[in-house]
C-alpha positions in Angstrom: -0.6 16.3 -10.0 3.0 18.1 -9.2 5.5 16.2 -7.2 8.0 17.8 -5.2 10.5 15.4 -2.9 11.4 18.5 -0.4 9.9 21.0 2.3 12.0 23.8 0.7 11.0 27.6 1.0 8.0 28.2 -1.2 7.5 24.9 -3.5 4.1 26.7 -3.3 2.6 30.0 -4.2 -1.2 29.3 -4.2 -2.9 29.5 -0.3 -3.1 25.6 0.3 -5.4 22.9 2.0 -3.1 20.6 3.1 -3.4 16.7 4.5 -0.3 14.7 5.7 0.0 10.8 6.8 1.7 8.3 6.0 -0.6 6.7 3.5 0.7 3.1 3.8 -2.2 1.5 1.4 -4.0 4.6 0.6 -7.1 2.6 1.7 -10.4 4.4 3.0 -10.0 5.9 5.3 -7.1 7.9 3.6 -9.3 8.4 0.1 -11.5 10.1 2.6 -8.7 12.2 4.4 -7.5 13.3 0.9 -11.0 13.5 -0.7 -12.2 16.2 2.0 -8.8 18.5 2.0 -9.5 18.3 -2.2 -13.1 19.2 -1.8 -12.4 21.9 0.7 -9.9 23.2 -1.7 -12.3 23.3 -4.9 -14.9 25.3 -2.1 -12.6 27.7 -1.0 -10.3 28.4 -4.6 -7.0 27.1 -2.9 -4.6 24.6 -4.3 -4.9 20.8 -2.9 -2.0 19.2 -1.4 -0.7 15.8 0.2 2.4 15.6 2.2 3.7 11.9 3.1 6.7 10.5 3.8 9.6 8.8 2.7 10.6 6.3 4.3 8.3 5.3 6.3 8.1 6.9 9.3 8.9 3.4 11.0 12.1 2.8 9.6 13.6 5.6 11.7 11.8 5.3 15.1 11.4 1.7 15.3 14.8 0.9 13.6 14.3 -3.0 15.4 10.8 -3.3 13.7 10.7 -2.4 10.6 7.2 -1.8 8.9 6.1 -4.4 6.4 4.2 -2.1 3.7 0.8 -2.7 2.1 2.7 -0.4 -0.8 5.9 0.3 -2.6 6.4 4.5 -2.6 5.7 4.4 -6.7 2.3 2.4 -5.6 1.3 4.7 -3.3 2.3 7.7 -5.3 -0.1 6.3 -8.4 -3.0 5.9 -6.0 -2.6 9.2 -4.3 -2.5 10.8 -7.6 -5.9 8.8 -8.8 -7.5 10.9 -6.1 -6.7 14.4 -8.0 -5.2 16.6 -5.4 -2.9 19.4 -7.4 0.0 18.7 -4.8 2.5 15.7 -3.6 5.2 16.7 -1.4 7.0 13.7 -0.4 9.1 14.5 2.1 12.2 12.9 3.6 11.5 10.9 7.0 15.3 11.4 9.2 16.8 11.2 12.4 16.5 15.4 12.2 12.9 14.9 11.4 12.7 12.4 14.1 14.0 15.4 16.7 11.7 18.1 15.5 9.1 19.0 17.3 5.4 20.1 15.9 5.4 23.2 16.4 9.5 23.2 14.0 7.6 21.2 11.9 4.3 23.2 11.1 6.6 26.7 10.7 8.9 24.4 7.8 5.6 23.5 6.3 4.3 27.2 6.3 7.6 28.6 5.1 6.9 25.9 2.2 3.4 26.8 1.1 0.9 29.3 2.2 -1.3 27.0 4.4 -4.9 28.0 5.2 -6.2 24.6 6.1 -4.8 21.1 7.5 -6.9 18.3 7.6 -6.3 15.3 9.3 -7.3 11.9 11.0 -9.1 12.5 14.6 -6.2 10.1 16.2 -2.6 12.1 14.0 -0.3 13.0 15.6 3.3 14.4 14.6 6.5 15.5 15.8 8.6 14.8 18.1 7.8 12.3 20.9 3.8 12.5 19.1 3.0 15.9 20.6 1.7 17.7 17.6 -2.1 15.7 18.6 -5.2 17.6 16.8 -5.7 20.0 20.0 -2.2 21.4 19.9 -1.7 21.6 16.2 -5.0 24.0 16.4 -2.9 25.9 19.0 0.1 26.2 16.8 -2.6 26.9 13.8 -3.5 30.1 15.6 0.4 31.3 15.8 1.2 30.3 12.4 -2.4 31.4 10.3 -3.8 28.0 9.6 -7.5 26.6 11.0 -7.3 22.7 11.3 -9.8 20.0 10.9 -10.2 16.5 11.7 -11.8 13.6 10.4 -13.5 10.7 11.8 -11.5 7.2 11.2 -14.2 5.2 8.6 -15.5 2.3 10.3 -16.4 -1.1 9.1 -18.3 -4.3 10.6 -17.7 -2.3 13.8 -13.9 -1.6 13.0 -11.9 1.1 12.4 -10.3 1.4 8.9 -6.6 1.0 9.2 -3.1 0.1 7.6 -2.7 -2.4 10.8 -6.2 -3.8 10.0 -5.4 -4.5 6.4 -2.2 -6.0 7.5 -3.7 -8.5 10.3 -6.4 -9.8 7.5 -3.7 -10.7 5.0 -1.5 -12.6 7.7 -4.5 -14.0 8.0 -5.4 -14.6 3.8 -8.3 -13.0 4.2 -7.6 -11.4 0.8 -11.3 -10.4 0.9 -11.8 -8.8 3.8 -8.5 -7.0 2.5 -9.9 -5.8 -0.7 -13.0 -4.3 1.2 -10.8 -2.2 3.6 -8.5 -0.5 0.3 -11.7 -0.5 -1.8 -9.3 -2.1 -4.8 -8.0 -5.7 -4.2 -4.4 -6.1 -2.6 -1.9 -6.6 -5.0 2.0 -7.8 -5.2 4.6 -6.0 -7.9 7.5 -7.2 -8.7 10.4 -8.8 -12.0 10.0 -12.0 -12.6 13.2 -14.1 -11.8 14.5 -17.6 -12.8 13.0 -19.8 -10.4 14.0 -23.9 -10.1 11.8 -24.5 -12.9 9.6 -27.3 -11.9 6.3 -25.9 -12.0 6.7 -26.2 -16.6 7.7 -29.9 -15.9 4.4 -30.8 -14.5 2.4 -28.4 -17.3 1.9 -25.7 -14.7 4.5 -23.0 -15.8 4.6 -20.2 -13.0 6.2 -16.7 -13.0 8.4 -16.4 -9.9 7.6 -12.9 -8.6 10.9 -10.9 -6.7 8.7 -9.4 -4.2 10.3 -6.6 -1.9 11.6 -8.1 1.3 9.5 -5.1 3.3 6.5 -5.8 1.8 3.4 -7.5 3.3 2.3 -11.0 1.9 -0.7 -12.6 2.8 -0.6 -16.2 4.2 0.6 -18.7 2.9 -1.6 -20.5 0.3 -3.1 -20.6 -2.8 -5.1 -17.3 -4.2 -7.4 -17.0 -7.5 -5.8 -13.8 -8.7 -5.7 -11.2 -11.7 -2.4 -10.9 -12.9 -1.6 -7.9 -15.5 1.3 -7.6 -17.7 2.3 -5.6 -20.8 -1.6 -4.0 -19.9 -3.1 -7.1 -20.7 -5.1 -8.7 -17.7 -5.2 -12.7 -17.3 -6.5 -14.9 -14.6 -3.9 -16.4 -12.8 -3.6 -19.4 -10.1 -0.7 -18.0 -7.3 1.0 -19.6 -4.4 2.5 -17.8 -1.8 4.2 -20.2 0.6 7.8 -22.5 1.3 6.4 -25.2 -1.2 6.7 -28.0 0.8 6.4 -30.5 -1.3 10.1 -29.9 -2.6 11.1 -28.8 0.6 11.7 -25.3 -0.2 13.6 -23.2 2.0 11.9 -19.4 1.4 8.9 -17.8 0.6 8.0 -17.4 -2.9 5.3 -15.7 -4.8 4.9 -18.1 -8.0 1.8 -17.1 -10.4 0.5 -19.6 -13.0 -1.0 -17.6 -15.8 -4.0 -19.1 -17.5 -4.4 -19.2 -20.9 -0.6 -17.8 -21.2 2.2 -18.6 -22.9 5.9 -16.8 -23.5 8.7 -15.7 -21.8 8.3 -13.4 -18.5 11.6 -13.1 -17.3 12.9 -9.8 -16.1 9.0 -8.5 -16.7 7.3 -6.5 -14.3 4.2 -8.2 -13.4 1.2 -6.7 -10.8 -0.5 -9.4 -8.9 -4.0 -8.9 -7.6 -5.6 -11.6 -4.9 -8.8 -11.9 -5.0 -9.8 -15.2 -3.2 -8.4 -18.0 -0.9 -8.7 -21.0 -2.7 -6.8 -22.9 0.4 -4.0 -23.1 2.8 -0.3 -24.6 1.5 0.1 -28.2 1.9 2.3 -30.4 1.6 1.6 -33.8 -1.0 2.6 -37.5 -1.0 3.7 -36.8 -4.3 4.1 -35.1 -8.0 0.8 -37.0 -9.1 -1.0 -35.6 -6.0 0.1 -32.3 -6.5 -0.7 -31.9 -9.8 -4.1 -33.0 -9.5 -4.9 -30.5 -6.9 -3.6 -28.0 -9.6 -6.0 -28.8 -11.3 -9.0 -28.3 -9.1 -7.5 -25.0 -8.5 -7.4 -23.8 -11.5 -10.6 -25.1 -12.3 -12.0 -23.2 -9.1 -10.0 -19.7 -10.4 -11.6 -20.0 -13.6 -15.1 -20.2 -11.9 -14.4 -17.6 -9.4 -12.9 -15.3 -12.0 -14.9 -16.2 -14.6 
């Protein structure tokens, strides 16, 4: 897969299929998005591309809310290209952007590839103030020499299949539920940094994972997780939470690697949740705690046994 970071004249030569979206967690209903403009493509002879963007929209129309991501831009980049379109344009999200209208928009697009076919979700829409719906970009299609199609959100226990979706489960820990909606589990990236050290007094060392401060977390609690590292794949006991016990005073993301042993710091380690073992809580004590520990890693084991 070729990836270009601009909507500069002719990046593209071959006629295109195009899809466009902002991908946030690449989760089913976007595999299916991208998995019918690459189909279509193979049908007609014509090159498959992808167009998101970067940042997320978000940052620059709701500048007071900023979106909490289910992916990092090198995540969702890796997943898009697991799906085998030919083409990523990744192109930048600004105020200028923000001020164009559809119609702008489409001609830049067509002035960057030769575009035969968009394909999109049955509720996009683009450009500015959201005019550029599925009925008026098959309007500007006709101007501009491109026939557009939609697809149908995917739906699941009687719920569309969405980036919002995925996010409401995991403030809720539903890690599960999650997991279902991506078709992968949710996972957490980030370097290991120097922590306060207490978890290797106790015999539970843990890996304090710097997670980015815009990216989603699921609740607070402890997960039964896969953690990889160095391409090596270990079971792994993780808390996300303010560890009350030691009256902490932020969020961490600690993981306790089972049947591990070494050094991890300044290591890049990939977090995957797989179930809720239970909610934080706070204990009487260091004797409490650490029998709890136990029982959790004993109930990882089984679960990821």
């Amino acid at each position: 897969m070729e990836i270009v970071r601009s909507l500069a004249p002719g990046i593209a030569q071959r006629p295109t299929v195009l899809t466009m979206g902002k991908f946030d967690g690449v989760h089913l209903g976007h595999r299916q998005l991208i998995g019918t403009a690459r189909s279509r493509a193979a049908e007609l002879g014509l090159l498959s591309a992808v167009l998101t963007w970067e940042p997320h929209p978000n940052v620059v129309l709701r500048p007071d809310q900023p979106p909490q991501l289910l992916t990092s831009l090198e995540e969702k980049i890796d997943l898009i290209a697991a799906l085998g379109p030919d083409l990523l344009i990744v192109a930048p999200f600004t105020e200028e952007t923000k001020a164009t209208g559809a119609d702008a928009y489409m001609a830049q697009i067509c002035a960057a590839l030769p575009l035969r076919e968009l394909w999109v979700g049955a509720d996009f829409a683009m450009g500015r103030g959201r005019a550029g719906d599925v009925s008026s970009l098959m309007v500007i299609g006709r101007d501009l020499g491109f026939a557009v199609g939609a697809v149908s959100k995917v739906v699941m226990d009687g719920q569309s299949v969405s980036a919002s979706r995925v996010r409401e489960l995991l403030v809720l820990g539903d890690v599960t539920g999650a997991a279902a909606l991506l078709d992968r589990p949710f996972g957490l990236r980030g370097v290991v940094v120097e922590g306060d050290k207490r978890g290797r007094t106790i015999g539970f060392p843990t890996a304090n994972v710097q997670i980015r401060s815009n990216h989603v977390l699921p609740a607070d609690g402890v997960y039964a997780c896969r953690a990889h590292v160095d391409g090596v794949s270990l079971p792994a006991v993780t808390n996300v939470g303010m560890r009350p016990t030691f009256n902490g005073l932020r969020r961490t993301v600690e993981a306790h690697l089972l049947d591990w042993s070494g050094d991890l710091y300044g290591t890049s380690l990939f977090v995957e949740f797989l179930h809720r073992l239970r909610g934080e809580q706070k204990f009487s004590g260091i004797d409490a705690l650490v029998a709890q520990i136990r029982n959790d890693t004993d109930a990882a084991r089984g679960m990821l046994a």
